[in-house]
N, C-alpha and C positions, 0 to 999 in steps of 0.2 A: 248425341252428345250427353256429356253426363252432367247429372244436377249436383250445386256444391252445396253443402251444408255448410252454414259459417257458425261458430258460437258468438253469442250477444252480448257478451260481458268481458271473456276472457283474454288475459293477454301473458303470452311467459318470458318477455323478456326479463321480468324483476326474478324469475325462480331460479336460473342458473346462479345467481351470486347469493342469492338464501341458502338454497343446497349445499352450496359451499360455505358458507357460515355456520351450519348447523355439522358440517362434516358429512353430509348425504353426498354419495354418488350417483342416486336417483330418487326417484319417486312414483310409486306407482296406486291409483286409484282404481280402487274399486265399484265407491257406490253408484249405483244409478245419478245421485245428482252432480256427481262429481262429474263423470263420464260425459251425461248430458252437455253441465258448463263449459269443460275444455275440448268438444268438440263439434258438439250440434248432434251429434247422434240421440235420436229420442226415447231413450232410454226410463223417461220419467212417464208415470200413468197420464200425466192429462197435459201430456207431450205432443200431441195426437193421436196417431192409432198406439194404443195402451199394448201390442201386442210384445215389444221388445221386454218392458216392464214383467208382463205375466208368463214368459218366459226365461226368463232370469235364470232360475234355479238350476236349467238342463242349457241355456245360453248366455253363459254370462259376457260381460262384456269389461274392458280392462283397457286403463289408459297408463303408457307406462313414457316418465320421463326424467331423458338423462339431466346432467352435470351438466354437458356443453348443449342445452334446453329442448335437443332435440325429442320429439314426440312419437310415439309408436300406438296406434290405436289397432289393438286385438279383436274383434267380438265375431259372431255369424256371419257367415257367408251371406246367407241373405238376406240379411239386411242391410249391405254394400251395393248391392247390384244397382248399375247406374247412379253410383252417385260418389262422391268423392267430396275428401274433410280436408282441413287447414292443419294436416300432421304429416309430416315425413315419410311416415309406412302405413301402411295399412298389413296386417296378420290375419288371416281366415282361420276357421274353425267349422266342424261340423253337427261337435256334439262336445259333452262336458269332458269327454276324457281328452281329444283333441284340441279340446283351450285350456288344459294343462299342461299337456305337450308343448302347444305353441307358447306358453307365459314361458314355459321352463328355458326354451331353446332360446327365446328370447334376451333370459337375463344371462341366459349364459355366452352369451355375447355380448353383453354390454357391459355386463360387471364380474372384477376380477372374486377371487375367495375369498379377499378377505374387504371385499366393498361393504359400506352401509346403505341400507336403502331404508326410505320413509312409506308408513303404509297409514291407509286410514285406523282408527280405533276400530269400525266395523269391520274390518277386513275377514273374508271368512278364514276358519283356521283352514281349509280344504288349501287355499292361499299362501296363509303363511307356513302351510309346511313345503308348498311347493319354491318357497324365494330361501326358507331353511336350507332346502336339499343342495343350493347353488351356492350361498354365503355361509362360511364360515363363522360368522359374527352376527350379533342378534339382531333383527331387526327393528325402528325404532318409529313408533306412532305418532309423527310428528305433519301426515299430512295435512291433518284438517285445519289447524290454524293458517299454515301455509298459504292453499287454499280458500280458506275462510276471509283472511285477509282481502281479496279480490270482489268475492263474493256478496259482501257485506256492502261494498259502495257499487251503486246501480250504473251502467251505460245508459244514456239516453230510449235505446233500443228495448233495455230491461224496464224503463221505466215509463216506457209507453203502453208497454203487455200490463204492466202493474196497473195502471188509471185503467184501463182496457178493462181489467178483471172486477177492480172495484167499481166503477160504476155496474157491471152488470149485476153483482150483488144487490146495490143499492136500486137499482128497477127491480130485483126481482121479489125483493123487501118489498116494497111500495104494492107491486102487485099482491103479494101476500097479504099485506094486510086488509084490503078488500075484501079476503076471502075468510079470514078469521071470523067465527064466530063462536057463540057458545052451543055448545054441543059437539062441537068438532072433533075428529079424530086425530090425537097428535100424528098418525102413521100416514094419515092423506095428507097431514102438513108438510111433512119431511118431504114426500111424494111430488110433492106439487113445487117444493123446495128446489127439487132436484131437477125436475122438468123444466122450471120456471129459469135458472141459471142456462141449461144448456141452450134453451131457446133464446135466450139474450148473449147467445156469441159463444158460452163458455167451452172450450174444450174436454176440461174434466169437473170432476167435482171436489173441491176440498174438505169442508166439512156443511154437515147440516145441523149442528146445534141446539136444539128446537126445544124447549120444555114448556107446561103447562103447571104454573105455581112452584113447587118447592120438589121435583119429582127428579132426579139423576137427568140432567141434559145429555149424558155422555153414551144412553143407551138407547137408542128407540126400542121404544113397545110400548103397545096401545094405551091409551087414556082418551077422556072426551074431556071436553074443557067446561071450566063450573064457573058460573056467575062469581066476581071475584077474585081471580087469577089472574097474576100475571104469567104472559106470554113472551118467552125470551127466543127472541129471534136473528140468533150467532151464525151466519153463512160465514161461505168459503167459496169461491168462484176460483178455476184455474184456467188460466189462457197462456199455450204454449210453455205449459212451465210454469208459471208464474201464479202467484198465488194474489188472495187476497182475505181480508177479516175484516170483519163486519159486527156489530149488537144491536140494535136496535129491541126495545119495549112495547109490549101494549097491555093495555089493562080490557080484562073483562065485565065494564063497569063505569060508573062513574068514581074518577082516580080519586082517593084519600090524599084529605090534603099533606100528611106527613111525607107520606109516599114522596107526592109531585116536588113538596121539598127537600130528602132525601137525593133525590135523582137530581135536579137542579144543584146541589153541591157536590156532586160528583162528576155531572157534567164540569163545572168552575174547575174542580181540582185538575182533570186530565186537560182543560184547556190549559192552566196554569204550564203542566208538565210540556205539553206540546210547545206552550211559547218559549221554554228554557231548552228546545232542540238548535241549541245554536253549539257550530265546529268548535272544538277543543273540550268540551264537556264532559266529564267523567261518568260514566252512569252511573257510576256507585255515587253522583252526585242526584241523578237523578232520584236514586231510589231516597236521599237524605232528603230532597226536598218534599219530595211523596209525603215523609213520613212528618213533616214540619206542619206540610198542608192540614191533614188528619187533625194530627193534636190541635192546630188550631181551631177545629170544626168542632172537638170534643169526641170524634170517632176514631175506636182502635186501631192502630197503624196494622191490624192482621193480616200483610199480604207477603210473598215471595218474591212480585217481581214487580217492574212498573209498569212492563212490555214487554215487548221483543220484538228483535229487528224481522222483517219478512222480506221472501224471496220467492227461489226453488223449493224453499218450505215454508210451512206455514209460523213456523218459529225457531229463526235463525239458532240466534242466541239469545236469551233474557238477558233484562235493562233490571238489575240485580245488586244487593248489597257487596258482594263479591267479584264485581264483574271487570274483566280486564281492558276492557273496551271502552272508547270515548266517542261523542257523536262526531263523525266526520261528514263531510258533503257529498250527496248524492248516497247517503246512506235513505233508506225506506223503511221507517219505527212506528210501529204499532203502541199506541198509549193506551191500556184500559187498565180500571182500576176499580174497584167494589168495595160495599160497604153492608151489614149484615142490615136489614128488615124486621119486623118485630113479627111479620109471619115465618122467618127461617130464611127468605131468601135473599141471594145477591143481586144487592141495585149499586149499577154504576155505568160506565159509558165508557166505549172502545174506538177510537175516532186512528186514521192513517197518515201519520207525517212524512213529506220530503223534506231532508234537508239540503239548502240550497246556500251560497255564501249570502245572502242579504236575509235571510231568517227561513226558520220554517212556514211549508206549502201543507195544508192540509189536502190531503186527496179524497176524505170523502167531504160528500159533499150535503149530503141529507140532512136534516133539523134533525138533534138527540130523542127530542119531544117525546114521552110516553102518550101512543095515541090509545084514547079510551074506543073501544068497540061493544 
């Protein structure tokens, strides 16, 4: 008997009358996380086995769907075998020029020459020449809001993977910091980072964060850590998909008390932020409060965003001056927010909201606390 993949979040009854509002007579997704959400196919690296992912380029995989909501899900043969999804069809392939074949034959049954179809913004162009060669008329990049929509408010099932994810973070933090010392090498931090998540459940790895003092977080390479330094410690845990974010501090030292002050008003500000995650809330409210908090502290409002919402990535959309988005329920918002240090570096505190109708749920659950080591 065959196993069924369900997706966790998605649902397309509301897309047939979107489609038709926008004048689409389909819609077809390309990315991995797209693919993933409306069908269960694991398409996403810390999906489980990461191998549909690392395959992509030579098997890609394509969901494409009509007007009257029906679903067509394209990708590799084998990675069908024994198992069957919550779509209409299923389309095989065996190589990259035969999942252009099959997209092709596809739309060209389903849509007339002079139909519109909606593609992601990443869509490859190898793609949109192939939905070109069948429609007359241009194609219009309108899935990801579409999409997005959905995505942004969590099903119970998404928001069980999510707590799932942050807590293992948050153990693998705690263990971390046991291990911190001075002299250490940032590269066995990340290592043991990376270790320390898998072994606490994680499927994939999202990010490992890790810097010692004021050095690029965004690169590993070696350093040893100097009496003095702070130690930032930014995980990312993936379970089935799902992600999670994390900060946590430590000092190499006994903390300066500016510091511990510092950080304790930054901690206040994103609790602040957190407790205004109530439904109808504009972010571009959020970001005005953000920046009201600041001035009142005497600290430069210098940021881009307040947050951003987390999912199948690690950040959805930013919580933004510009942002078209408001908080809704069962949305999953990420609040961190920084403040510059008189050594050059950013102290501030990154904590994980549910919103829920009686106020927001924080999901993580650790003290901010910069622990001295």
């Amino acid at each position: 008997m065959a196993q069924h993949l369900t997706p966790l979040g998605f649902t397309r009854t509301p897309l047939g009358a979107q489609l038709a509002a926008r004048g689409l007579d389909g819609l077809l997704l390309t990315s991995p996380e797209a693919v993933y959400y409306t069908t269960g196919l694991p398409t996403l690296p810390g999906s489980g086995n990461p191998i549909l992912h690392a395959l992509k380029n030579q098997l890609p995989s394509f969901v494409f769907i009509g007007a009257d909501g029906k679903m067509t899900l394209l990708c590799w043969i084998g990675a069908t075998m024994g198992f069957d999804f919550d779509v209409d069809d299923v389309r095989n392939f065996f190589d990259r020029n035969s999942a252009g074949e099959e997209l092709r034959d596809l739309l060209k049954e389903q849509l007339s020459p002079t139909a519109r179809i909606g593609i992601e913004a990443t869509c490859p162009f190898y793609v949109v020449q192939i939905v070109q060669s069948v429609t007359s008329t241009p194609v219009v990049a309108v899935a990801d809001d579409l999409i997005l929509a959905q995505r942004l408010r969590k099903s119970p099932a998404e928001i069980a993977l999510m707590r799932r994810a942050t807590e293992i973070v948050e153990s693998s933090v705690a263990e971390l910091s046991a291990r911190v010392t001075v002299g250490a090498s940032r590269l066995a931090i990340i290592g043991a980072a990376k270790r320390a998540m898998l072994a606490h459940g994680a499927t994939g790895i999202g990010h490992t964060t890790i810097a010692f003092g004021t050095s690029n977080p965004e690169i590993a390479f070696d350093e040893t850590l100097q009496a003095g330094q702070i130690v930032t410690l930014d995980l990312g845990a993936v379970v089935d998909g799902y992600c999670s974010d994390n900060r946590r501090l430590l000092y190499a030292g006994v903390i300066p008390d500016d510091l511990q002050a510092l950080h304790q008003t930054m901690v206040g500000i994103v609790a602040r932020i957190g407790d205004a995650l109530r439904p109808g809330t504009p972010f571009a409210d959020l970001y005005s409060l953000a920046t009201q908090l600041y001035e009142a502290q005497g600290l430069p409002p210098f940021f881009l965003t307040v947050g951003h919402s987390i999912g199948l990535q690690t950040e959805e959309v930013w919580i933004a001056s510009d942002s078209p988005y408001m908080v809704q329920t069962d949305m999953v918002l990420n609040i961190e927010l920084y403040a510059p240090y008189v050594d050059g570096s950013n102290i501030g505190d990154e904590e994980t909201f549910l919103v829920t109708d009686s106020g927001p749920v924080r999901l993580t659950q650790s003290d901010p606390i910069i622990k001295s080591i």
